[in-house]
C-alpha positions in Angstrom: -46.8 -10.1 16.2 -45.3 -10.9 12.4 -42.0 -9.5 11.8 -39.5 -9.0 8.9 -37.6 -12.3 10.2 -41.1 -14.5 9.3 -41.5 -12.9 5.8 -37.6 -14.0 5.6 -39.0 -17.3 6.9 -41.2 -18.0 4.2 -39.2 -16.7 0.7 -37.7 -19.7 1.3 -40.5 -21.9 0.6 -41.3 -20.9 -3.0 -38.9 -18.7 -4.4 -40.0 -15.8 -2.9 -42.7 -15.3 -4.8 -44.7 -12.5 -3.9 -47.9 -9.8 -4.7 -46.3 -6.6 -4.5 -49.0 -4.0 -4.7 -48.8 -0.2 -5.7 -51.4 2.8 -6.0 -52.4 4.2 -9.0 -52.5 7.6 -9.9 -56.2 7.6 -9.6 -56.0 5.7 -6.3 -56.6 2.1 -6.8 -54.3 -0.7 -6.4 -51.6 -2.2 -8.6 -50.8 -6.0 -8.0 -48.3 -8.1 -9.7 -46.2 -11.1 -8.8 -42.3 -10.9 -7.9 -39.6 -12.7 -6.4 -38.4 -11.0 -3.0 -36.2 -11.5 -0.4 -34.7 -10.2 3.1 -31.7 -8.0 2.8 -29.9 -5.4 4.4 -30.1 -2.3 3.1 -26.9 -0.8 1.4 -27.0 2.7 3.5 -28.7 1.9 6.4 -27.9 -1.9 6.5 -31.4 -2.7 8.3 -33.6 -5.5 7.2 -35.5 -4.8 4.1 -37.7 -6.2 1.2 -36.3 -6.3 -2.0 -36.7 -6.8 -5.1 -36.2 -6.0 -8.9 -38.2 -4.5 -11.7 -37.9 -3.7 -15.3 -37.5 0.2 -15.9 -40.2 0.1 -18.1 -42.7 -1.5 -15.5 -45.8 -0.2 -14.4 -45.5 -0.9 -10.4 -42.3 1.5 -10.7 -43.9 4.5 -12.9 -46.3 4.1 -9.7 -43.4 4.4 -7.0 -41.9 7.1 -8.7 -44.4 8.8 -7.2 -46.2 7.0 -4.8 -43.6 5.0 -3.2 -45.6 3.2 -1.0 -46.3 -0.8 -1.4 -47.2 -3.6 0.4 -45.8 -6.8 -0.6 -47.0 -10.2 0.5 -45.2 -13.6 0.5 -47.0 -17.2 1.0 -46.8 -20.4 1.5 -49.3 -22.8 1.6 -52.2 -20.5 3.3 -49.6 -18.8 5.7 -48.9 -15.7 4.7 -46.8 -12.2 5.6 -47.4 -8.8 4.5 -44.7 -6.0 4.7 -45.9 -2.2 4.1 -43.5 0.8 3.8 -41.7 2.8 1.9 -39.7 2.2 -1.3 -36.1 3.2 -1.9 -35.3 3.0 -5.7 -32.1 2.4 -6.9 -31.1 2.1 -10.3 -29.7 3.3 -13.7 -33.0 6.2 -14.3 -33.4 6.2 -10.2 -29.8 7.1 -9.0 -29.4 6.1 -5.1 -27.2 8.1 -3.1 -23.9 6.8 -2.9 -24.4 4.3 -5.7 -22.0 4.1 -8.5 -22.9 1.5 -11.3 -20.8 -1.5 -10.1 -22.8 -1.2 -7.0 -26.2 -1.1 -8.6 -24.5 -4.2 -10.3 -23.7 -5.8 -6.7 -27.1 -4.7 -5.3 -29.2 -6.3 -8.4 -27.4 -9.4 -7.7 -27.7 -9.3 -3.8 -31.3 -9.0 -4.2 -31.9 -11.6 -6.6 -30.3 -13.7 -4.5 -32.1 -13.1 -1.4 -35.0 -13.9 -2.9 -33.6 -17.7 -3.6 -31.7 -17.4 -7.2 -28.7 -18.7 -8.5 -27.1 -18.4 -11.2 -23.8 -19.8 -13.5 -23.2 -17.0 -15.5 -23.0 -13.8 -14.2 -21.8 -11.7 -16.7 -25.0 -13.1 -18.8 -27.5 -11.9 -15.3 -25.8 -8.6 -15.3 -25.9 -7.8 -19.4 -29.9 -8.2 -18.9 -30.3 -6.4 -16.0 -28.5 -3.3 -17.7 -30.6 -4.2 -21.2 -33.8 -4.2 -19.4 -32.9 -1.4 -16.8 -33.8 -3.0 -13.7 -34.1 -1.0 -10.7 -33.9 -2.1 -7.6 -36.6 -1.7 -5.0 -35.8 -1.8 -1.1 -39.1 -1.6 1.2 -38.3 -0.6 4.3 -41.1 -1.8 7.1 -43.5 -0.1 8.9 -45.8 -2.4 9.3 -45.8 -6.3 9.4 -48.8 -8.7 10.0 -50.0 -12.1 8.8 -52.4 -15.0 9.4 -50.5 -16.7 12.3 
C-alpha cells in the first residue's frame, strides 16, 4: 500500500512536478501541472502535499469551494496519487494562526519541498506577494499508485 513517504520519494526525481486536479463547478475535472512537495503542516505538523498557486488561478477559484484534489507525481511510468482535502493559506484565504511573515515562511517552505532553491529571497518573496500566491496544503486520505 502507497503512502505519503513514496509520493515524498518521487518529488525528488523531477522537481516535483505534478497533475493536480480540481472539480468544476459543473462537475468535471480541472488538471494542471505544479511543483509539489512533502511537508508538515504548520497547525497540525502531519505530512502533507503542498504546493503554491497564483490568486488569480483557476484550480483555486475551484477549491474555494470545492476543496477537494487529487494530485499526482511521476517518474518514469511510476507514479503516486494523493487525494484529500485542501487547506488554503494565503493573503485572500487567511489560515488560522497565520500572520503575513508566516504566509512568507510557509510560501518558501513549500517551494522548497518541492525541490527549489533560490539566491535571492527577497526577489522570491516580492512575487509571491505581487502574484498573490496562496498556499495549498492536501492533507491525505487516500494514497495509491502503480507499484
Amino acid at each position: 500500500m502507497a503512502d505519503i513517504a513514496d509520493f515524498a520519494r518521487l518529488v525528488t526525481s523531477d522537481h516535483g512536478l505534478s497533475v493536480v486536479s480540481t472539480l468544476r463547478a459543473d462537475q468535471t475535472i480541472q488538471s494542471s501541472v505544479v511543483n509539489a512537495g512533502v511537508l508538515d503542516h504548520p497547525a497540525t505538523g502531519l505530512p502533507v502535499v503542498g504546493f503554491t498557486t497564483r490568486g488569480n488561478a483557476r484550480k483555486l477559484a475551484n477549491l474555494r469551494i470545492r476543496p477537494r484534489l487529487a494530485v499526482t507525481v511521476r517518474a518514469g511510468w511510476e507514479w503516486v496519487t494523493v487525494e484529500g482535502d485542501a487547506a488554503l493559506a494565503g493573503p485572500d484565504d487567511p489560515a488560522g494562526g497565520l500572520d503575513p511573515d508566516g504566509l512568507r515562511l510557509l510560501l518558501r517552505a513549500v517551494f522548497a519541498a518541492a525541490g527549489g532553491t533560490h539566491e535571492d529571497w527577497a526577489t522570491y518573496d516580492r512575487v509571491m506577494a505581487e502574484e498573490r500566491r496562496a498556499a495549498v496544503l492536501v492533507t491525505p486520505q487516500r494514497v495509491y499508485s502503480n507499484r
